[in-house]
C-alpha positions, 0 to 999 in steps of 0.5 A: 454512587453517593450525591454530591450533597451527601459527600460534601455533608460527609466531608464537612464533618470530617472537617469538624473533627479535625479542627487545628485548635492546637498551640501556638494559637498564632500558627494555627488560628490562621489555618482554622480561619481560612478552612472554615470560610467555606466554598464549594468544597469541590475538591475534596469532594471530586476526590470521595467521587473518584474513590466511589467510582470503584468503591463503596468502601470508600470513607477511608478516602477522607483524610486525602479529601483533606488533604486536597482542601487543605493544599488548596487553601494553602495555595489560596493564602499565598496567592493572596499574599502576592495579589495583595488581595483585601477579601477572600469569600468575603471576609479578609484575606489572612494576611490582612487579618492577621499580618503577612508573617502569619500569612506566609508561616500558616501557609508552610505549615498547612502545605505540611499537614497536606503530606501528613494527611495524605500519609493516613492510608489504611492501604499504605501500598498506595503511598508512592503512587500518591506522591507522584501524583500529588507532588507533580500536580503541587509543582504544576499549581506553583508554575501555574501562578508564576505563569499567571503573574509573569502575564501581567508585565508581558505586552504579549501573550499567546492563546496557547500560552493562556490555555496552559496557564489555566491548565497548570493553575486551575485543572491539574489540582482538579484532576489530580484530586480525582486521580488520588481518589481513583487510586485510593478506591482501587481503580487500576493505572488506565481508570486513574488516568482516565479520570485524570483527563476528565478533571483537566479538560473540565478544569479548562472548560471551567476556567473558560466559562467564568472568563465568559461570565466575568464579561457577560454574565448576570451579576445576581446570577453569577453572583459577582460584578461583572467587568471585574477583569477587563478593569484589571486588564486581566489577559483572559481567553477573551481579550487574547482572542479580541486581540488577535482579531482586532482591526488597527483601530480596534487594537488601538481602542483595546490599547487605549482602554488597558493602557487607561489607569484613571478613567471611568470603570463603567466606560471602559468596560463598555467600551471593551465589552462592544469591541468583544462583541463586534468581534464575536469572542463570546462565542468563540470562547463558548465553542472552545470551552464545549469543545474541552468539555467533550473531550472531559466527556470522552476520557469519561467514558473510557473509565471502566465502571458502569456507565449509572455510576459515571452519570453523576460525575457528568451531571456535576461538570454540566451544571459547573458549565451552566452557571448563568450567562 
């Protein structure tokens, strides 16, 4: 089984041949721009992991790599575009750089590019199974955002309701990505399956602990202000959890600090954090997220490989979950 480093080596330059330097500049400049800003290429490398767990052969997985990484900044752009969102990895967002026609244009086409590139199969049997999965979990990412966006208006928001956002936004692509890898590698119905859930269960513990480190984690460690969605009065597990926790005067503190557009970020966020920690949220969200990474580990080791070439899948989701409080 390949090292991570190895398959997001292999990965970025695959990337590199498959440049979009084409006419007209306008159309596809944006689409370089956001493919090359970086990130963690997770996705396609869960993708080369899924294939490799069946396959040494695994190399003609690639182009579905890409495919991966390429919906997912599609759905990056887009989602920018309705946040109205200035920075994207620290550089400006498509939109802002060059104009939310270019944004939204760039946007259909590379969601077009991810069909043509899952289409390069060199077993094109493959094809409708990839589809299905593909298309299902595409469908899913769009609820996902509608759901994330309909929370921002709602007063109320269950727990339940929370989860399956988190779900349908952040896991099923992560899971989906394995699954295709899974197919691709030979892995018959049961295996895909498998591997499917361990994506979508270590997609909600992921989800669950970056909401804890927003709140309380290291700034130089986590490697971004913390507070950053209790100032955007974000419904995370967190606040939710508080919520539904809270006395009336905590509720009333809570309501204070959300319904407060103009007061001090530092003090509300202060504020807010004590109210989470008198209630103990922290540590009922860690639960939680173990909780969905012991179930990710399960369905793991349910697939039927050798357990040595299954370790380097549960090592990557441990050190997704130990990001530093």
């Amino acid at each position: 089984m390949r090292q991570v480093e190895e398959l997001q080596k292999m990965f970025l330059s695959y990337l590199e041949t498959e440049s979009f330097d084409q006419p007209p500049q306008e159309l596809y400049q944006p689409v370089n721009y956001i493919l090359q800003l970086g990130g963690k290429r997770l996705r396609p490398v869960l993708l080369l992991m899924g294939a490799n767990l069946f396959t040494q052969n695994f190399k003609n997985a690639l182009p579905a790599a890409l495919a991966i990484e390429i919906f997912h900044n599609f759905s990056l752009v887009h989602d920018d575009i309705m946040d109205k969102a200035p920075l994207r990895r620290g550089q400006p967002t498509v939109h802002i750089r060059y104009g939310q026609n270019a944004g939204i244009l760039s946007g259909d086409v590379m969601l077009i590019l991810t069909y043509q590139y899952l289409s390069k199969l060199s077993n094109p049997s493959q094809l409708p199974q990839i589809l299905e999965t593909f298309n299902r979990l595409a469908i899913e990412v769009c609820e996902g955002q509608q759901y994330d966006m309909n929370f921002e208006t709602q007063s109320s928001v269950e727990i339940s309701d929370y989860l399956r956002m988190i779900e349908l936004k952040t896991s099923v692509l992560i899971a989906g990505a394995l699954k295709i890898g899974a197919i691709i590698g030979g892995g018959g119905e049961k295996d895909a399956t498998e591997l499917y859930e361990f994506g979508r269960n270590v997609g909600i513990a992921f989800q669950l602990q970056d909401d804890i480190l927003d709140t309380f984690g290291d700034p130089e460690k986590f490697g971004k202000k913390t507070g950053g969605d209790i100032v955007q009065n974000k419904k995370t597990f967190l606040l939710l959890k508080a919520m539904e926790l809270a006395n009336e005067s905590e509720k009333k503190t809570l309501n204070h600090w959300i319904n407060q557009d103009n007061g001090s970020e530092s003090e509300k966020i202060n504020a807010v954090t004590q109210i989470y920690k008198q209630l103990n949220v922290q540590q009922l969200a860690t639960e939680l997220m173990e909780r969905y990474l012991l179930t990710a580990f399960d369905h793991l080791e349910a697939v039927g490989v050798e357990k040595s070439r299954k370790n380097i899948l549960k090592k990557l989701a441990n050190q997704l979950m130990m990001r530093e409080i």
